[in-house]
C-alpha positions as CSV (number, residue, x, y, z in Angstrom):
1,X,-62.2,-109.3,8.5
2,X,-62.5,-105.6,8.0
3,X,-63.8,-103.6,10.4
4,X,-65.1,-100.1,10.4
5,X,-65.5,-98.1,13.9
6,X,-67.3,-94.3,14.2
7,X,-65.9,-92.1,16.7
8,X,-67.4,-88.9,17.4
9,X,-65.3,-85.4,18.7
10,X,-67.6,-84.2,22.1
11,X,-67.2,-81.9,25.1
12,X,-65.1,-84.0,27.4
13,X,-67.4,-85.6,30.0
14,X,-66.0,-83.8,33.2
15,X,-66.7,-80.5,31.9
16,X,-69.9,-78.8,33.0
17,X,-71.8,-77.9,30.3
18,X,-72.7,-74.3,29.5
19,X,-75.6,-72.7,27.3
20,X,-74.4,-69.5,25.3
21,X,-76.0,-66.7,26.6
22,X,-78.2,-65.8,23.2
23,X,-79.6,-69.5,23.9
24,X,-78.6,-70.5,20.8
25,X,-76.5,-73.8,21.2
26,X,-74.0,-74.9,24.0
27,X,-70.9,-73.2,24.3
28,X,-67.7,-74.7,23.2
29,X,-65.1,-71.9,22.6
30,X,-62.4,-73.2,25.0
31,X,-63.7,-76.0,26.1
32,X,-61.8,-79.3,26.5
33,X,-63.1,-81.9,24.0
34,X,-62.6,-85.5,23.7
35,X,-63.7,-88.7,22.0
36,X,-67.3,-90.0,22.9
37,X,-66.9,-92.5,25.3
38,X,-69.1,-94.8,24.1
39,X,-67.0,-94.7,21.0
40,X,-64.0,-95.4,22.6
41,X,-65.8,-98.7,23.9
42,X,-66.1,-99.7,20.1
43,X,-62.6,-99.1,19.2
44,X,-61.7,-101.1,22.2
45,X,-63.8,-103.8,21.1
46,X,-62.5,-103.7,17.5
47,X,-59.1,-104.1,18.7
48,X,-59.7,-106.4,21.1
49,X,-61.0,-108.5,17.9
50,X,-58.0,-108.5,15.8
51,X,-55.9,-109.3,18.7
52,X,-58.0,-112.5,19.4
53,X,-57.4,-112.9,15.2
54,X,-60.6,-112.1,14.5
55,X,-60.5,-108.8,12.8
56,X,-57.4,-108.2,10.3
57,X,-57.8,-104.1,10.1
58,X,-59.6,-101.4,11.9
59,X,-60.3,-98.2,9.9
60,X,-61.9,-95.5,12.5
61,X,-64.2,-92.9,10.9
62,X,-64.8,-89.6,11.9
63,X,-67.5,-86.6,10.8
64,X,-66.9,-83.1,11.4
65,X,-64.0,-80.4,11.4
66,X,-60.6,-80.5,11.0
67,X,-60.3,-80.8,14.9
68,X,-61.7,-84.3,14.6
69,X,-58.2,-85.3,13.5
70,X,-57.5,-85.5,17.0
71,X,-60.1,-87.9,17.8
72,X,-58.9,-90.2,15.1
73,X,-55.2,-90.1,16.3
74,X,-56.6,-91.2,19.8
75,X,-58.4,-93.7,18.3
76,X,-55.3,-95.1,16.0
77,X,-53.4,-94.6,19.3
78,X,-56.0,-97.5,20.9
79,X,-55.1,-99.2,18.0
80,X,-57.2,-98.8,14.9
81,X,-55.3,-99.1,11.5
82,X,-56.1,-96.4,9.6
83,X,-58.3,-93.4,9.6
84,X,-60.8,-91.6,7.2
85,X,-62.0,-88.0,8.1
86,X,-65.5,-86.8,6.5
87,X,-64.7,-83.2,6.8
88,X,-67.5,-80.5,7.0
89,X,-68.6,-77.2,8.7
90,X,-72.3,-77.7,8.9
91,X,-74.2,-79.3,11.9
92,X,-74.2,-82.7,11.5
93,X,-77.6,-84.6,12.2
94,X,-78.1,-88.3,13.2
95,X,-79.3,-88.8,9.5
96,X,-76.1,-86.9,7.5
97,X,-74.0,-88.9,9.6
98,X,-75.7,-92.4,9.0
99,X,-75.4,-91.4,5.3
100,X,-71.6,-90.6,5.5
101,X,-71.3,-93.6,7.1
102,X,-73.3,-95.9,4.7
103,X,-71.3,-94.6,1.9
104,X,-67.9,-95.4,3.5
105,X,-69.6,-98.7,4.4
106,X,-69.7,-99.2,0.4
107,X,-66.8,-97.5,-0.3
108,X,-64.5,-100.0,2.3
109,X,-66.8,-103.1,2.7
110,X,-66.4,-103.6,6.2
111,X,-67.6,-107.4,7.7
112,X,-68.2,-105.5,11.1
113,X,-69.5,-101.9,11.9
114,X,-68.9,-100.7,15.6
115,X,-70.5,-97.4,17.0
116,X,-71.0,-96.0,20.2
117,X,-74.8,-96.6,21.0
118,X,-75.2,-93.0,21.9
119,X,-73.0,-89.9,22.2
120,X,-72.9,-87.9,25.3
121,X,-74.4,-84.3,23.2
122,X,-77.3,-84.9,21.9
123,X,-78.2,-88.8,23.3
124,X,-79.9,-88.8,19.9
125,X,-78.9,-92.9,20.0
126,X,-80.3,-93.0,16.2
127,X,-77.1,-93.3,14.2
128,X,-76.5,-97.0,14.5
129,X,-79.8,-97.7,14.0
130,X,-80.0,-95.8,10.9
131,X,-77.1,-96.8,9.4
132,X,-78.3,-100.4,9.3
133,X,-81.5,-99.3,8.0
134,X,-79.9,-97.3,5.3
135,X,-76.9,-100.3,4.4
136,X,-79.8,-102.9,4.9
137,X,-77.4,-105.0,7.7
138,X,-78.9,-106.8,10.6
139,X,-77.7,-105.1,14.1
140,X,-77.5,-105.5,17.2
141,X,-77.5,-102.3,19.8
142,X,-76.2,-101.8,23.3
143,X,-74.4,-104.5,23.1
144,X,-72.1,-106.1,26.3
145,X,-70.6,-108.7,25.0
146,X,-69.3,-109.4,21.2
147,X,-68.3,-112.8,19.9
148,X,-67.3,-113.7,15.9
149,X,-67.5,-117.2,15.2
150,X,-66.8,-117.6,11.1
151,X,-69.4,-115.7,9.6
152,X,-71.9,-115.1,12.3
153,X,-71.4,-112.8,15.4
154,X,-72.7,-113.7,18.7
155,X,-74.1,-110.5,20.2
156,X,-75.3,-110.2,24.5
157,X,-77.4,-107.1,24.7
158,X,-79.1,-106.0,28.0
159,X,-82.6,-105.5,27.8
160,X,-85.5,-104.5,30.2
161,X,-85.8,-108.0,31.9
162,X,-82.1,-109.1,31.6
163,X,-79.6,-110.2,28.9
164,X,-80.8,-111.4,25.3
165,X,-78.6,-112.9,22.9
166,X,-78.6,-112.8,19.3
167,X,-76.6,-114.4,16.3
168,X,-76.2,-111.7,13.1
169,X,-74.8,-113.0,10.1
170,X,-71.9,-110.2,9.0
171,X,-71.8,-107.9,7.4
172,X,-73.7,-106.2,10.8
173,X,-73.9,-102.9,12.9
174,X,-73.2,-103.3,16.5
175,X,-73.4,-100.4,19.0
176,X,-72.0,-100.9,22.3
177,X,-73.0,-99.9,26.0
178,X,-70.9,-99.1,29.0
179,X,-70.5,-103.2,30.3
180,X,-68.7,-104.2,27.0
181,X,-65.5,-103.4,27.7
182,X,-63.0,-100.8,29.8
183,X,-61.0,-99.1,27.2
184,X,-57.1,-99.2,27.8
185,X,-54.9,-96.5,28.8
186,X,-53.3,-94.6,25.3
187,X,-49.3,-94.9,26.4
188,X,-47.3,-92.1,24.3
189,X,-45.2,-94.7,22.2
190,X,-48.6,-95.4,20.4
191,X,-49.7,-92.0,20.1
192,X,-46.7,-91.7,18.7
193,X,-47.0,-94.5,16.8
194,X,-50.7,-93.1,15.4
195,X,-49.1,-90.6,14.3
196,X,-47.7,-91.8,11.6
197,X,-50.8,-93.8,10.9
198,X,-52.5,-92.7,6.9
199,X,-55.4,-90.4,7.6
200,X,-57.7,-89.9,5.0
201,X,-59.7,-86.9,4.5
202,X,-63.4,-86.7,2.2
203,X,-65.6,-83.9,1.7
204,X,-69.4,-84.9,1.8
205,X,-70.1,-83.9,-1.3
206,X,-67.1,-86.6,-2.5
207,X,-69.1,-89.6,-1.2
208,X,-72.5,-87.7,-3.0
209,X,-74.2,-87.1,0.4
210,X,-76.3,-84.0,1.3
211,X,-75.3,-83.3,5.2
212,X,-78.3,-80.0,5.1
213,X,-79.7,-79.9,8.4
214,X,-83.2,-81.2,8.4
215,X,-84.1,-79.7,12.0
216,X,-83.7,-76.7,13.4
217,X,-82.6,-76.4,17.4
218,X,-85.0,-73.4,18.3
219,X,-83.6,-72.9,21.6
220,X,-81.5,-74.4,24.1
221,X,-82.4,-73.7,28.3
222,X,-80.5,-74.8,31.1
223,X,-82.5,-77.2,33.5
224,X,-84.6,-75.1,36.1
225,X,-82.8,-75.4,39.5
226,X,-83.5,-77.7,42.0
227,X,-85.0,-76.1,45.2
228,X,-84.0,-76.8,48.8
229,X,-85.6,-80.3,50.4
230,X,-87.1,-79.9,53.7
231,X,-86.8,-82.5,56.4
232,X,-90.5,-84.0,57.7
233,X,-90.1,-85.3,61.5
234,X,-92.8,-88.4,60.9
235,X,-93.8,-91.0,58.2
236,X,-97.6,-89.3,58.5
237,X,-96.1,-85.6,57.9
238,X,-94.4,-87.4,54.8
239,X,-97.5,-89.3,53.4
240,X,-99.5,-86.1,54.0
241,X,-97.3,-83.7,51.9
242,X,-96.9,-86.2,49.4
243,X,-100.4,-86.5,48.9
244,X,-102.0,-82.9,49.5
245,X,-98.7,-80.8,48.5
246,X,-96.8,-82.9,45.8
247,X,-99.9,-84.7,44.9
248,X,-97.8,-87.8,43.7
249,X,-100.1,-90.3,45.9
């Protein structure tokens, strides 16, 4: 079984975010970037599948600029196979990427598709969703446990009252939450190792995909600070500023 994992390049999630000062977009010159972690949940769970013999190669996919080479090393380091790089300049939107992805889903018939349910940017969590649409695959999203068993895979999602689980007959999209897995530490033999690994590299306009925006970000604002809390010396002082000052009650 083939499988095909998206990993995304993103501001590394201990760095505090900052807006450029013309408001424009967030400011990345400099900044440390990493793999989506979310992502690195799926390439974790990808490998974990071919080590239980489940999965027979991992090809890891990655949209964006030449930097994104990094992010697939560190995934091939986890363990994937092989990776293919959909380079381009422009913004990449939820939709463009879906596309990409849904013509390297015919390109390298993958049995499985494994993507981050969301990244940590934009939180658009559309991609996986829209990638099935687009393929016509059943899927399964924020997914905490993954079993194959022949050609169905047993999927645990969490859901507002609990745990559901479904059976998807492959191929399928998965997209995986935080509970699925801990990804493993990369050791240097394997990045190493990675590489070494083939890369591939695509334009957009090689698979026939049109990646032109489709929104425009007008502006982006920092959150409004939070102001000071006061401390109330009753439950009645409480109620009553609730009510008359916050008006919540």
């Amino acid at each position: 079984m083939k499988v095909l994992v998206a990993v995304k390049r993103v501001v590394d999630y201990n760095v505090k975010v900052r807006v450029r000062s013309d408001g424009s977009g967030i400011e990345l010159a400099s900044v440390k970037m990493s793999m989506n972690p979310f992502d690195e949940i799926a390439v974790e769970e990808a490998v974990r599948l071919k080590e239980k013999g489940a999965a027979t190669e991992i090809i890891a996919v990655s949209c964006g600029d030449a930097k994104c080479q990094e992010t697939l090393r560190t995934a091939m380091a986890i363990g994937a196979d092989r990776g293919i790089l959909v380079e381009t300049t422009e913004e990449l939107q939820p939709l463009a990427v879906a596309k990409l992805l849904k013509a390297l889903v015919d390109k390298e018939q993958p049995a499985l598709v494994i993507l981050g349910k969301q990244a940590i940017d934009d939180d658009a969590n559309q991609t996986g969703q829209m990638l099935a649409a687009l393929a016509d695959l059943p899927q399964a999203t924020f997914a905490s446990k993954v079993e194959v068993a022949g050609d169905k895979v047993n999927v645990t999602r969490e859901v507002d009252g609990g745990l559901e689980t479904i059976s998807l007959s492959l191929p399928a999209v998965i997209t995986t939450d935080l509970r699925l897995n801990e990804p493993r530490y990369v050791t240097l033999p394997n990045i190493m190792k990675a590489k070494k690994k083939q890369l591939d590299t695509f334009k957009p306009e090689d698979l026939g995909v049109d990646v032109k925006p489709r929104l425009k970000t007008l502006k982006v604002s920092e959150p409004p600070k939070r102001g000071a809390g006061i401390k109330v010396p009753d439950v009645a002082t409480l109620v009553d500023k609730l009510k008359n000052e916050a008006k919540v009650i």
